[in-house]
C-alpha positions in Angstrom: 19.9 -21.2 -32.9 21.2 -21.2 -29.3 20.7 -24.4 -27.0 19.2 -26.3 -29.7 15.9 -24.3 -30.1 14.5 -23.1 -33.4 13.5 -20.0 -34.2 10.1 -20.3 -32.8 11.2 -21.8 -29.6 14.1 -18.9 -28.9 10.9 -16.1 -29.8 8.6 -18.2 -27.6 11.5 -18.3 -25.0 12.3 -14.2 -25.6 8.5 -13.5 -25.5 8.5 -15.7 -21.9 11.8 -13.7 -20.3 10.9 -10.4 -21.3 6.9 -10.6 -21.2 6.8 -12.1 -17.8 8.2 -8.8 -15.9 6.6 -6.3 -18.3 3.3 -7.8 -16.9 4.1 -7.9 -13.2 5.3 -4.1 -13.3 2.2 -3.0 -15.2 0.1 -5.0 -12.6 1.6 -3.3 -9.8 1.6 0.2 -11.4 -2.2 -0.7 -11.8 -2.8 -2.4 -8.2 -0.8 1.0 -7.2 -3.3 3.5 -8.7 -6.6 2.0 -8.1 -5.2 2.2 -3.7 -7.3 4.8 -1.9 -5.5 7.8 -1.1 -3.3 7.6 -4.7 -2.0 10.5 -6.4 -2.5 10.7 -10.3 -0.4 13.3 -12.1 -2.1 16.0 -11.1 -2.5 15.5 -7.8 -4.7 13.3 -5.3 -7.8 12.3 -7.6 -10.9 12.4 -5.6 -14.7 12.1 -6.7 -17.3 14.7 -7.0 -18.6 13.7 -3.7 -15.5 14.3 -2.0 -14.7 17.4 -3.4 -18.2 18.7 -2.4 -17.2 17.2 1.2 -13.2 18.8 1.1 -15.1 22.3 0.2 -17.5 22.1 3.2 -14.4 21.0 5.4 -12.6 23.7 3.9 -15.1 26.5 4.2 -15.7 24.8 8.5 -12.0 25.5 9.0 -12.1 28.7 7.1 -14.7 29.5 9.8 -13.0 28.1 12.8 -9.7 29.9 12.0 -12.0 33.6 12.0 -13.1 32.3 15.0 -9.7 31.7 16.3 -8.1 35.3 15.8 -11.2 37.1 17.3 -11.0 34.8 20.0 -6.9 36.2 20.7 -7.7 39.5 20.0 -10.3 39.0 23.0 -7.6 37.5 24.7 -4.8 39.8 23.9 -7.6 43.0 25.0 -8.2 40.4 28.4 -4.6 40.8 29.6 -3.9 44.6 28.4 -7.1 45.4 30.5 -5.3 43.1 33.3 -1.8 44.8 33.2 -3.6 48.2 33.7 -5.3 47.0 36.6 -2.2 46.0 37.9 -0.4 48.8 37.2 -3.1 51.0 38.7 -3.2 48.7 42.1 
């Protein structure tokens, strides 16, 4: 056996090299998932009360952005109302 080890001692030796960084990558794939904000394969993972919470926020800006486009057409009527009183003047 190499170095003067047995065959225990060159496994125990093998087991040490290779086990060692095995376990610090699957640690930090683990530390890695369980951050908040990660993204498993199918996309971000959230809980049921955040999906309640995203489809309230969702169905707000769904509202705000009907809002929005009544609000320029209001605008966009505003100004053709004010280029024909100019025009008339």
């Amino acid at each position: 056996m190499p170095f003067g080890l047995g065959a225990f001692e060159t496994l125990l030796v093998l087991a040490i090299v290779v086990g060692i960084p095995i376990a610090l990558v699957v640690l930090l794939v683990r530390a890695m998932a369980r951050r908040p904000g990660a993204d498993g394969p199918t996309g971000p993972q959230v809980g049921r009360h955040q999906t309640a919470e995203l489809d309230s926020t969702r169905h707000r800006l769904e509202e705000l952005e009907a809002k929005l486009a009544c609000t320029e057409e209001k605008v966009a009527f505003t100004e053709s109302l004010l280029d024909d009183r100019r025009k008339g003047s």
